[in-house]
N, C-alpha and C positions, 0 to 999 in steps of 0.2 A: 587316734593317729599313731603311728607306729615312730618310735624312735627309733636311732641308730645305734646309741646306747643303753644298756637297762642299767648298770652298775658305774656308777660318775661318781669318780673321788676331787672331791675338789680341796685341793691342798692350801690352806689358810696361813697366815703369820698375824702376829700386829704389828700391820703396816696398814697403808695407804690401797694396795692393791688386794685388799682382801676384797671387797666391795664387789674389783673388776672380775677376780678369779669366780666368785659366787655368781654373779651375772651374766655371767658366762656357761657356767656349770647350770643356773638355770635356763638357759635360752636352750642348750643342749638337752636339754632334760625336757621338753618340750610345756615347761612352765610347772612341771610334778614334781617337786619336791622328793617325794618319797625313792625316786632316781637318786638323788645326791647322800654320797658320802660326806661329812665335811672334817675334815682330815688337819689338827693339829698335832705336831711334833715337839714335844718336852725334850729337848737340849740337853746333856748333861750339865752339872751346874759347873761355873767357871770358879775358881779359885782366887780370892781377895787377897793381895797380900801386902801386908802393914808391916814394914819393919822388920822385926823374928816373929812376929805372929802370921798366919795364916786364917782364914774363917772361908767356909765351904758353905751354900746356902743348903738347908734340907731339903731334900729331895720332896718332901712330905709338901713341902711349905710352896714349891717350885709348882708342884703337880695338883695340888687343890686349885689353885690359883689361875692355874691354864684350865682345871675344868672347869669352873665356874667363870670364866670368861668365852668360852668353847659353846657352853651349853646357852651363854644369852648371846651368839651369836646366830645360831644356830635356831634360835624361838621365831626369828624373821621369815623361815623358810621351814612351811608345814610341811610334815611329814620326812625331810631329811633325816638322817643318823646322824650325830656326833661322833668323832672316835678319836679318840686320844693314844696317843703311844707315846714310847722313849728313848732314847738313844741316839745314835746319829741319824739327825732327819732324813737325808737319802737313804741308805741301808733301809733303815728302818719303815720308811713307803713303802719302797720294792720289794721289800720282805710279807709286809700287810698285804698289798697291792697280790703279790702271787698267792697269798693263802686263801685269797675270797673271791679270784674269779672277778676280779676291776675290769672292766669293759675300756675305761678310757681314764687317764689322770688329765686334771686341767690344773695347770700352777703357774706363778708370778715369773715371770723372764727382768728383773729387773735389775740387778747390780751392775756397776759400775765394774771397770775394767781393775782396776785397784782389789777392791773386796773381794773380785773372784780369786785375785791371787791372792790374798791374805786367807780367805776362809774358804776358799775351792767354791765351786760350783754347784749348786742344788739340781740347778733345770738343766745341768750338763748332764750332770750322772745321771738321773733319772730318765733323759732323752734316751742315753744309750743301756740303760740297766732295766729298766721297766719292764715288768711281764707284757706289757697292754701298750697301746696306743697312748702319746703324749701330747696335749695342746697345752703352747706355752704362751701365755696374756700376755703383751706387753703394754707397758702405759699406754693410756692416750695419748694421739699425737701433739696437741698444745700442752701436755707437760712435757714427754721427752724431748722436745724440742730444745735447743739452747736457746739462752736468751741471744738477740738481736745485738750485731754488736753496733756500739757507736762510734763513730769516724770525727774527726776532727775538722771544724768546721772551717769552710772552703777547700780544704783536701781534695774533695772527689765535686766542687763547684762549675759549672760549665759557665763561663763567660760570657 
């Protein structure tokens, strides 16, 4: 059976949506594994700071830790790549994504209005920066949903 894509980066975090973004990337992949990229981004480390001390995690210690979480995600799904990188996670896709000839990126759509201004937009930039074709997951609709609100009882009572 012929797919539409041969080279599927599916762009993971640890979150909730890594799950959708892979199931996705395999439905796409026409159930072949060996189609998918699965594409974690090592963050620069953020800066602790206590007082006049400061403490920086090692990068060493940051990057072992993502590949060995990378690699037992990745055992679920025969025949895929793992591939790890660093830096700022948008850049840093788009830059991988154009040196290998990515067919399509599949990543999480899911921050909240708030975090995209605090910490910019991952599936923004990448919608518009990406060498390739972008599909963006969004939750399921029984989580994004807001909760149901509740009304105050006889408020909305009909007589």
């Amino acid at each position: 059976m012929d797919r539409p894509y041969d080279k599927i980066a599916c762009c993971i975090d640890r979150d909730s949506m890594a799950d959708e973004v892979l199931s996705e990337g395999m439905r796409l992949a026409g159930g072949d594994g060996r189609a998918l990229q699965v594409v974690h981004v090592v963050a620069p480390p953020h800066t602790l700071v206590a007082g006049p001390f400061a403490y920086i995690a090692p990068v060493t210690e940051a990057w072992s830790e993502a590949e060995a979480w990378l690699d037992d995600r990745t055992q679920t799904l025969p025949g895929a790549t793992p591939v790890l990188l660093d830096g700022s996670p948008a850049r840093a896709l788009c830059a991988w994504a154009a040196a290998h000839d990515i067919d399509l990126i599949v990543a999480a759509a899911h921050r909240g209005r708030v975090e995209r201004a605090m910490l910019g937009g991952f599936a923004s930039h990448i919608a518009y920066h990406a060498p390739c074709s972008v599909l963006l997951v969004h939750r399921p609709v029984d989580e994004a949903a807001p909760p149901p609100r509740k009304e105050s009882a006889g408020a909305n009572e009909i007589a």
